[in-house]
C-alpha positions in Angstrom: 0.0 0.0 0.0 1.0 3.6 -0.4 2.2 4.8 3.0 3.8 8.4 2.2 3.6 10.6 -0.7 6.0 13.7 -1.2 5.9 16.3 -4.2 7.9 19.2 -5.0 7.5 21.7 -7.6 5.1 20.5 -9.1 2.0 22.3 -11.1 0.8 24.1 -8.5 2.3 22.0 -5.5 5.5 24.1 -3.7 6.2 20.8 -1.2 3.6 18.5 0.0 4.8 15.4 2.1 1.5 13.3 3.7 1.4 10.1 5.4 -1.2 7.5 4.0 -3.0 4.6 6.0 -4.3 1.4 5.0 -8.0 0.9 5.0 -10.6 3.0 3.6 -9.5 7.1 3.4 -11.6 9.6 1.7 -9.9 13.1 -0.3 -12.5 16.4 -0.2 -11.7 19.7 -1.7 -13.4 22.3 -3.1 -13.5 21.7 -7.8 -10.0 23.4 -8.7 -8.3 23.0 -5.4 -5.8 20.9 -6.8 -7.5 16.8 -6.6 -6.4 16.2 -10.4 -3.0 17.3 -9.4 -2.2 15.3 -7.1 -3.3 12.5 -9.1 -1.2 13.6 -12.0 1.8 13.1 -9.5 0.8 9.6 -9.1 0.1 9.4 -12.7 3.9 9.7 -13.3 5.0 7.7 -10.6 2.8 5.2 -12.2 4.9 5.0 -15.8 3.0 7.6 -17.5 4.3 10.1 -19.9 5.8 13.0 -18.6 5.5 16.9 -19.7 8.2 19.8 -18.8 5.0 21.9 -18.5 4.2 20.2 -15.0 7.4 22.0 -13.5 6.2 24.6 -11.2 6.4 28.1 -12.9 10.5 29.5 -11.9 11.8 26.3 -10.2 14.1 24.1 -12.9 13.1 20.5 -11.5 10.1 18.7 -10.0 10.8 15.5 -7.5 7.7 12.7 -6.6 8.4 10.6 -4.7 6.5 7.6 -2.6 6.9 5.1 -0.2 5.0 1.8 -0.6 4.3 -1.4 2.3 4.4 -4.5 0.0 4.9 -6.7 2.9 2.0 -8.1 2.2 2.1 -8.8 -1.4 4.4 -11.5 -3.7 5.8 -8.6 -5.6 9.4 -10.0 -5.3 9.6 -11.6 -8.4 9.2 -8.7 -10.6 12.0 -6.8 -8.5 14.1 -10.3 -9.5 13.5 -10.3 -13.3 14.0 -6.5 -13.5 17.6 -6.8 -11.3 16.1 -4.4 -8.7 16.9 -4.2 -5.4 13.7 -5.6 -3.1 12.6 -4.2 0.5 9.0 -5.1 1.2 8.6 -3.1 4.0 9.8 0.1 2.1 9.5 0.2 -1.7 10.4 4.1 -3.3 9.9 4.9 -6.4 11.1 8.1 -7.4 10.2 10.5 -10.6 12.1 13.1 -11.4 11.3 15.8 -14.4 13.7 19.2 -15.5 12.6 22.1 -16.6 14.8 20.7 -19.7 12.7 17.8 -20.6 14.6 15.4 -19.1 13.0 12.5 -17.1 14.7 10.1 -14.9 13.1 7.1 -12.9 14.3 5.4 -9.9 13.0 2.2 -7.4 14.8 1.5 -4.5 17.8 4.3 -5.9 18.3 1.8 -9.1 17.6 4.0 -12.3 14.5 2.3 -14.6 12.8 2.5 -17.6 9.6 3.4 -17.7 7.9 0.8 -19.4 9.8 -1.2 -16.0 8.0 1.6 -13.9 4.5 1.5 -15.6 4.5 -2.3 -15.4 4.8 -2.3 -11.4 2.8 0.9 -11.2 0.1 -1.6 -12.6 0.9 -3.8 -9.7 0.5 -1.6 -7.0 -2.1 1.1 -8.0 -5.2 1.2 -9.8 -6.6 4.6 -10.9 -10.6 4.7 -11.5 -11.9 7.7 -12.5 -14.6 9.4 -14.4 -13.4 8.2 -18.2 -12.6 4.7 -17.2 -16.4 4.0 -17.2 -16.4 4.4 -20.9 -14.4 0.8 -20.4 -17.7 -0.5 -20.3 -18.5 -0.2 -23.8 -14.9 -1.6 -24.4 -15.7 -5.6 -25.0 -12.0 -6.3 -24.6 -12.6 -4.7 -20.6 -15.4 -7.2 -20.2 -13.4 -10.3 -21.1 -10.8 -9.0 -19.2 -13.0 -8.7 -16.1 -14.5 -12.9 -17.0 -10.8 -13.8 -17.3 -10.0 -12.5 -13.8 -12.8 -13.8 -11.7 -12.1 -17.0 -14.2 -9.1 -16.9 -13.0 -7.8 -18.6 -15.9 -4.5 -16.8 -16.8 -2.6 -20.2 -17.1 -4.8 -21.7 -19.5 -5.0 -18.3 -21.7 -1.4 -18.4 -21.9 -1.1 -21.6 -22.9 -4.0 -21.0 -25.6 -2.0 -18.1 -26.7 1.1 -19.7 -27.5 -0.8 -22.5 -29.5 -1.9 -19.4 -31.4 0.6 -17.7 -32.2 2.3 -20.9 -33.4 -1.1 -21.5 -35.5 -0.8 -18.0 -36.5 3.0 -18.2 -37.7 2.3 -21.7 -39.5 -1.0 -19.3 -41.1 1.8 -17.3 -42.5 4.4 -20.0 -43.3 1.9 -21.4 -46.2 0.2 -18.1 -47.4 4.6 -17.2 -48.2 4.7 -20.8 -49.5 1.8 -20.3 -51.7 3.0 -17.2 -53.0 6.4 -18.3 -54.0 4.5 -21.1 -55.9 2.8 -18.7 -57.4 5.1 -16.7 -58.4 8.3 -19.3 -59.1 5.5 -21.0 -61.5 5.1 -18.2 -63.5 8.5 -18.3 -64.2 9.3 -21.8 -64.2 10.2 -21.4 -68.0 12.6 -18.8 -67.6 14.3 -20.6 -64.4 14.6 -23.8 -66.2 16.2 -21.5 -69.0 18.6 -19.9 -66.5 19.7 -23.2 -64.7 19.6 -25.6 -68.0 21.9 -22.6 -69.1 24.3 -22.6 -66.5 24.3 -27.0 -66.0 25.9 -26.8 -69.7 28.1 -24.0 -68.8 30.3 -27.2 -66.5 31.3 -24.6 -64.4 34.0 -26.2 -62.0 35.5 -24.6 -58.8 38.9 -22.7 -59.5 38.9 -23.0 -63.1 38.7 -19.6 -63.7 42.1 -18.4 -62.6 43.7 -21.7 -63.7 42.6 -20.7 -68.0 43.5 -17.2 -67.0 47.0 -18.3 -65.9 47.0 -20.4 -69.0 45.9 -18.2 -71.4 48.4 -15.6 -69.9 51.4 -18.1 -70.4 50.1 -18.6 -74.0 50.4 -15.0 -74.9 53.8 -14.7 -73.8 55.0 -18.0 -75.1 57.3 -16.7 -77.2 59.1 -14.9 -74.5 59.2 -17.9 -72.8 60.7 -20.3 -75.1 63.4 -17.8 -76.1 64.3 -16.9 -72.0 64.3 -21.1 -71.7 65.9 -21.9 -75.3 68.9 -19.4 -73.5 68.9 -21.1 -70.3 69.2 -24.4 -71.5 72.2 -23.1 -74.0 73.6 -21.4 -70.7 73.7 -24.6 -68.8 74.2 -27.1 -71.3 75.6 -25.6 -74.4 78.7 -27.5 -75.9 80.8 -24.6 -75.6 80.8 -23.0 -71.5 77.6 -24.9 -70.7 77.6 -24.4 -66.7 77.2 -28.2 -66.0 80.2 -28.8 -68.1 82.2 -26.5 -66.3 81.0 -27.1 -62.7 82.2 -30.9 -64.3 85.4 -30.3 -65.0 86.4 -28.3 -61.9 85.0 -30.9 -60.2 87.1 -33.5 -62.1 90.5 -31.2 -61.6 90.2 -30.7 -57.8 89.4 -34.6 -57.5 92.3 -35.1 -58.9 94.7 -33.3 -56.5 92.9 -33.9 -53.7 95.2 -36.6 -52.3 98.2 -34.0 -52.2 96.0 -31.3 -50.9 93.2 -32.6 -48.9 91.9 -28.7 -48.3 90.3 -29.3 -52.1 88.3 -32.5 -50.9 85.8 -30.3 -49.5 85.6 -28.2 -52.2 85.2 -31.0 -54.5 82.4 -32.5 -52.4 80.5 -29.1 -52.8 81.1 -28.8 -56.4 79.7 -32.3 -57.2 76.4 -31.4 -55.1 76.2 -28.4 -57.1 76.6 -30.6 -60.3 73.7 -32.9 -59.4 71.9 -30.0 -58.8 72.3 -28.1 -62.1 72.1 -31.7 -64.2 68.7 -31.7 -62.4 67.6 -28.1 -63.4 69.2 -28.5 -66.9 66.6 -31.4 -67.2 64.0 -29.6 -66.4 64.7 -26.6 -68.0 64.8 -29.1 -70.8 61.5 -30.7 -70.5 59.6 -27.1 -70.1 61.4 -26.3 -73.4 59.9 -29.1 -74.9 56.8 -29.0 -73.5 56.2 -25.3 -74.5 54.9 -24.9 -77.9 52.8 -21.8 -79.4 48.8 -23.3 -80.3 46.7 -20.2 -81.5 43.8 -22.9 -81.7 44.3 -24.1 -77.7 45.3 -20.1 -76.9 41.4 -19.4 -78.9 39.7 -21.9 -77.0 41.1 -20.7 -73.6 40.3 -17.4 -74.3 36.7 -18.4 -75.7 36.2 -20.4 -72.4 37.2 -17.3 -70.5 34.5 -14.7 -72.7 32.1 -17.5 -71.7 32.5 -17.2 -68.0 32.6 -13.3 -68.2 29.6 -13.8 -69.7 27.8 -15.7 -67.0 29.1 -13.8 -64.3 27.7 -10.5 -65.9 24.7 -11.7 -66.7 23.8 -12.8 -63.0 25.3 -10.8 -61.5 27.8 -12.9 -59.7 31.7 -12.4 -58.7 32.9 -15.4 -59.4 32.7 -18.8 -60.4 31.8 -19.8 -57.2 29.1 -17.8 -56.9 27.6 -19.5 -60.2 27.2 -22.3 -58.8 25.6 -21.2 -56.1 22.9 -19.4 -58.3 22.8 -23.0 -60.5 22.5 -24.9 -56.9 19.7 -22.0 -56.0 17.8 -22.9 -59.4 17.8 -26.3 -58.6 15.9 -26.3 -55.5 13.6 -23.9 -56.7 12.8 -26.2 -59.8 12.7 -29.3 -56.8 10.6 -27.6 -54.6 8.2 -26.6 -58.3 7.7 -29.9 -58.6 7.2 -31.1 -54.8 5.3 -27.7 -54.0 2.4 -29.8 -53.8 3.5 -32.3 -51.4 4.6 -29.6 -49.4 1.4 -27.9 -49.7 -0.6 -30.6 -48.7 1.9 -31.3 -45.5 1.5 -27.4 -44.3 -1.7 -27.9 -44.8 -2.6 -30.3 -42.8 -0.1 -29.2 -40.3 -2.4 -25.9 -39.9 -5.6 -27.9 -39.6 -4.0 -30.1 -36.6 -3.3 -26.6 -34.9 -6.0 -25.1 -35.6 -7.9 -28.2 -34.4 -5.5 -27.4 -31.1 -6.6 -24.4 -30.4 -10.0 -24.8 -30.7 -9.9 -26.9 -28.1 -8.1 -24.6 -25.5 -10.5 -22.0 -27.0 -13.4 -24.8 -25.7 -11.6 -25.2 -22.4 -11.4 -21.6 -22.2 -15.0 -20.9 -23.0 -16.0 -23.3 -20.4 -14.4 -21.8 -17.8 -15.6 -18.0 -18.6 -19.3 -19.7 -18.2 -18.6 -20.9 -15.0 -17.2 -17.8 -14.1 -19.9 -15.6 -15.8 -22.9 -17.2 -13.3 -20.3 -16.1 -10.4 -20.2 -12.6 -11.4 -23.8 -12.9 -11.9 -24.6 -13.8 -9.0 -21.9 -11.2 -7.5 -23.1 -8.3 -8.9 -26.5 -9.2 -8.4 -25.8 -9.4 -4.3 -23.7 -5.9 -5.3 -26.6 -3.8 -7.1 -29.4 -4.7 -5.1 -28.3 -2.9 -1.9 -27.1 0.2 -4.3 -30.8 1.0 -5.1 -31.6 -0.8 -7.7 -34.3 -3.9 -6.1 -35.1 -4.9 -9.8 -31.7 -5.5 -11.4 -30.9 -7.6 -14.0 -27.2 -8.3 -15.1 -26.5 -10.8 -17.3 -23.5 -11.8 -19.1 -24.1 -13.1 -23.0 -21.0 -15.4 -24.3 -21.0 -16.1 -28.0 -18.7 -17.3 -30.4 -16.7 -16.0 -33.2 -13.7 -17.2 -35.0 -10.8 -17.5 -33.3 -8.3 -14.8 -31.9 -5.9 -13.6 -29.5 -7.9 -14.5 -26.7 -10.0 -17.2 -28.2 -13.2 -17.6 -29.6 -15.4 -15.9 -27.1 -17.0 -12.3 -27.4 -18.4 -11.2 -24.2 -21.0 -8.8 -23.3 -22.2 -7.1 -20.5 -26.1 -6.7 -20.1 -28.4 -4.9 -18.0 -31.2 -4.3 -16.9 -32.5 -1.8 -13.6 -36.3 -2.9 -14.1 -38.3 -5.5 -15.1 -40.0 -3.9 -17.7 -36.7 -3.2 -19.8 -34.9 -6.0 -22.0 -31.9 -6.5 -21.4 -29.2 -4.7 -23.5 -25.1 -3.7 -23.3 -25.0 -1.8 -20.0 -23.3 0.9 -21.8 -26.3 2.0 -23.7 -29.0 1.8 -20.7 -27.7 2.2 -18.1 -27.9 6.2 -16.6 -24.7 7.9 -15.0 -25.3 7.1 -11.5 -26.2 3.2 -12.7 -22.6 2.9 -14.7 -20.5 4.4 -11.7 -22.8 1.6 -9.4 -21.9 -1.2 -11.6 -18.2 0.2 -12.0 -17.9 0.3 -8.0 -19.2 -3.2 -7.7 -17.2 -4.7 -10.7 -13.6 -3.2 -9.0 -14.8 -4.3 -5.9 -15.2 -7.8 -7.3 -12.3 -7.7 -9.2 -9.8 -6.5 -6.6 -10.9 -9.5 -4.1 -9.6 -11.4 -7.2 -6.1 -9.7 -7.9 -5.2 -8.2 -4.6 -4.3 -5.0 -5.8 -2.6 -2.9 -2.9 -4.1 0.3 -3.4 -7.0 1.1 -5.5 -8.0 4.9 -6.1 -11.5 6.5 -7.4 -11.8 9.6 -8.3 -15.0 10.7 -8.2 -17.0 7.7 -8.9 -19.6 8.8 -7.0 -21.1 10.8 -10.1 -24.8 10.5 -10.8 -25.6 9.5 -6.9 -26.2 11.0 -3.8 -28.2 10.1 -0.4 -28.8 7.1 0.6 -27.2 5.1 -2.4 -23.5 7.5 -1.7 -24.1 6.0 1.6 -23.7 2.1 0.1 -21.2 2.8 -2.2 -19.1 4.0 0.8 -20.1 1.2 3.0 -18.8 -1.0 -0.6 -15.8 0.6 -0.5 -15.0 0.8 3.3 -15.4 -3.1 2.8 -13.1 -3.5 -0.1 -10.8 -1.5 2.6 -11.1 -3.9 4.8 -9.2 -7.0 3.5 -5.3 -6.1 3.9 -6.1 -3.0 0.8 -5.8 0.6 1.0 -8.7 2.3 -1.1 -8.7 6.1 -1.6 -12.2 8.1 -2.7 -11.9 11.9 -4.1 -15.3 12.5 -3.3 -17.5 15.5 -3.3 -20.5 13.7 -1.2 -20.7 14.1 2.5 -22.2 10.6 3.0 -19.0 9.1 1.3 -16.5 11.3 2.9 -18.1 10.8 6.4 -16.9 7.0 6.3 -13.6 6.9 5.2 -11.4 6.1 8.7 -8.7 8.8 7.1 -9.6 12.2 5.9 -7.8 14.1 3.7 -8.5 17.9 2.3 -7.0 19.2 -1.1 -7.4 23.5 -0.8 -5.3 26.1 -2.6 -4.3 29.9 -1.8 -3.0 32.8 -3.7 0.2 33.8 -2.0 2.5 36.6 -3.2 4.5 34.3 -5.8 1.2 32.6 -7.0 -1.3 30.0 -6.2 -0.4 27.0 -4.3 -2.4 23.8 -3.4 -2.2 22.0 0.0 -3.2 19.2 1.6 -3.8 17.8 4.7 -5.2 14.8 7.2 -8.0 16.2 8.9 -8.5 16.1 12.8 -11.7 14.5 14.1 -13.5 18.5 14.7 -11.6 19.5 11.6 -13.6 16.7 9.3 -16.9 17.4 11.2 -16.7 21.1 9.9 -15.4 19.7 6.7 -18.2 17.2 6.7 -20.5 20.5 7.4 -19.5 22.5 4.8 -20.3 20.1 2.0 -23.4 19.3 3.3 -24.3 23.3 3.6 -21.7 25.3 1.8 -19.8 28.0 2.8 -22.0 29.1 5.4 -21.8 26.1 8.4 -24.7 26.1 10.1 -25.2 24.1 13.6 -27.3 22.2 11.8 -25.1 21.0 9.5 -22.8 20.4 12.3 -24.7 18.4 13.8 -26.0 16.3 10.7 -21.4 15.6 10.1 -21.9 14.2 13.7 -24.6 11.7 12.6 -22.9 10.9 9.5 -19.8 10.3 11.6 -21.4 8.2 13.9 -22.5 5.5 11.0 
């Protein structure tokens, strides 16, 4: 629950720092005084979009700031996923705003995002006020509302996921369908292209090897004249190199006996002979083997054009990349001709999941029906007391193709006579009649998700008398089971039961107007009280009738 509240700088806030109870606590205050404001303040701490404009005219940054008892609520696992320090006992959450634009958001001092923020704000606080009763002309709020008291978020989950797998399968065959289409259409042209490139024989490499051919063949005439002088230079008849190398092997042999320093040298020389026969040879063979063919140098070079060709004309970089494109072509004229068999397997894979979810969407629908005849019932035991002895409220379940949430639209229908048929309580019911059913739909609903602190503002619109009176008793209830509920009222009958008082007023003060507020003592609510119930002018009457309300 929401134990202490601070704002600074804020609209028309200087500082306000107030202490919160648990139970039921009422906030009164004359239409302007500053209600909406304060509620803007927990707005923000709440996750909800923030606006320079909100900094209090001359100061450069607004602070809010509150302190929450979650003691008694299993809130530590979001604190876990979202790496956030956890302290039951004393949970902050900061919001700060500059005059700059800037917006920065802490719990328990660790910085966090505000989609972090706005998802535990919808943990710990719910906000009713005026507009949310347009909710109940949203069908999506009344299935929410069947799903809670159904309590059935495990099973929606788990239809959810079958769904979205159903849903992704949906689109696997509508691509698959349209690539069929479409590679159909031009199966001629892509048995063309790969027919095209399968007689092409493209091979891996073979590129640069008939480039480094058809390089050697253009220079072969350099080359047989640079090997026809090489071989003369090593083996000509006249100073060939292995001749010499030879015979000064031959004449340092022969003196080696009488001077053994030349054995060495002899031993090199005849290594260097081996090696130079051995290089003459192949010098040799490469002398024989090159030979000028202009036909062999035309069909390199056609080869080559050939492969240019093909890598122009799709567009690829190299050889390699041909075959990849051939490889490519291939499949797609495969899958052509299998695209039936695969069609037929999709298919029948999306009628087995669809066939899935149907049945959680049965399962589902099952258990908003049961739930549906509890809320019933509910807001039947809920309407009565709030003046309406004649009430009807019925809720109509009927079935549509399958979605997010299954198959089920919901409706609620009402009814606050017996004469009337019923129809969607959004377009009979009066002002005062939607604010009753509101009040007893949160009350219902917060027995079911334990929210810590739930806040109306001014739900009270369209009653007053006797039926205020209920609607505080409901509330004061709700307030009663480990929750904190908070009413900005303007009745005297609701604000007479709250166990905590609060008062919202303003004043002009020499740098401008500032709003207040403050916990009420027990003479200060009675005059409070008074004032509501007579205005401006307190009469001892209308003291006296605060007492009697007080005393209830």
């Amino acid at each position: 629950m929401l134990r202490q509240l601070y704002i600074k700088n804020f609209t028309l806030i200087d500082e306000l720092n107030i202490e919160l109870h648990p139970g039921f606590s009422v906030i009164t205050g004359e239409t302007g005084a500053g209600k909406s404001i304060i509620l803007g303040a927990i707005g923000l701490l709440l996750g909800q979009r923030a606006d320079s404009k909100t900094i209090k005219q001359g100061a450069d940054k607004c602070i809010i700031e509150a302190h929450f008892d979650l003691s008694r609520y299993d809130q530590k696992p979001f604190f876990d996923e979202n790496d956030i320090e956890y302290d039951a006992n004393d949970t902050i959450i900061r919001r700060e705003l500059t005059s700059a634009g800037k917006s920065r958001a802490f719990v328990n001092d660790s910085p966090t995002s505000l989609s972090a923020l706005k998802e535990l704000g919808e943990r710990l606080v719910d906000v009713h006020s005026q507009h949310q009763n347009l909710l109940l002309s949203k069908q999506d709020f009344q299935l929410n509302v069947v799903d809670i008291i159904a309590d059935d978020a495990a099973q929606l989950n788990d239809y959810r996921n079958c769904y979205a797998d159903y849903q992704q399968t949906k689109l696997q065959l509508e691509k698959l369908e349209e690539d069929i289409a479409l590679n159909r259409q031009n199966q001629d042209f892509l048995q063309f292209q790969y027919e095209e490139l399968m007689k092409a024989n493209l091979t891996e490499g073979e590129l640069e090897e008939l480039e480094q051919q058809s390089d050697t063949m253009s220079h072969a005439e350099d080359i047989k004249s640079a090997l026809f002088d090489a071989d003369k230079s090593l083996n000509g008849e006249q100073g060939g190199a292995v001749g010499l190398v030879k015979s000064t092997h031959a004449a340092l042999s022969s003196i080696a006996k009488i001077l053994p320093k030349t054995t060495e040298l002899a031993e090199r020389l005849e290594a260097c002979h081996i090696e130079l026969k051995d290089i003459a040879a192949d010098v040799d063979r490469l002398l024989e083997d090159t030979d000028f063919d202009p036909a062999e140098l035309d069909r390199i070079n056609s080869r080559l054009d050939k492969l240019y060709d093909l890598e122009k004309k799709y567009h690829a970089d190299s050889i390699e990349a041909l075959i990849v494109q051939r490889d490519e072509l291939k499949s797609k004229l495969t899958g052509i001709e299998n695209s039936d068999e695969a069609l037929e397997e999709l298919r029948q894979q999306l009628q087995a999941q669809h066939e899935k979810c149907v049945q959680k969407a049965q399962a589902l629908t099952r258990l908003r029906q049961k739930a549906s005849k509890n809320i019933e019932q509910q807001m039947q035991q809920r309407l009565v007391p709030l003046g309406m002895p004649n009430v009807r409220f019925q809720i109509s379940i009927t079935q549509d193709t399958l979605g997010r949430d299954g198959q089920d639209n919901v409706s609620f229908l009402f009814s606050a006579n017996t004469s009337t048929p019923l129809q969607p309580v959004s377009q009979v019911a009066s002002g005062g009649e939607i604010a009753r059913v509101m009040l007893s739909l949160k009350a219902m609903i917060s027995g079911a998700v334990k929210l810590p602190t739930i806040i109306f503002d001014e739900i009270d619109t369209g009653v007053s008398g006797k039926m205020a009176e209920k609607m505080a008793e409901m509330m004061q209830e709700m307030g009663n089971h480990e929750r904190q509920v908070i009413s900005i009222t303007h009745l005297p009958q609701i604000a007479a039961l709250g166990l905590h008082h609060y008062r919202v007023s303003k004043e002009e003060t020499a740098s401008g107007t500032t709003s207040h507020m403050q916990e009420l003592t027990a003479d200060e609510r009675i005059h409070e009280i008074a004032q509501m119930l007579s205005g401006s002018d307190v009469s001892e009457a209308a003291i006296q009738n605060a007492r009697e309300l007080m005393k209830r």
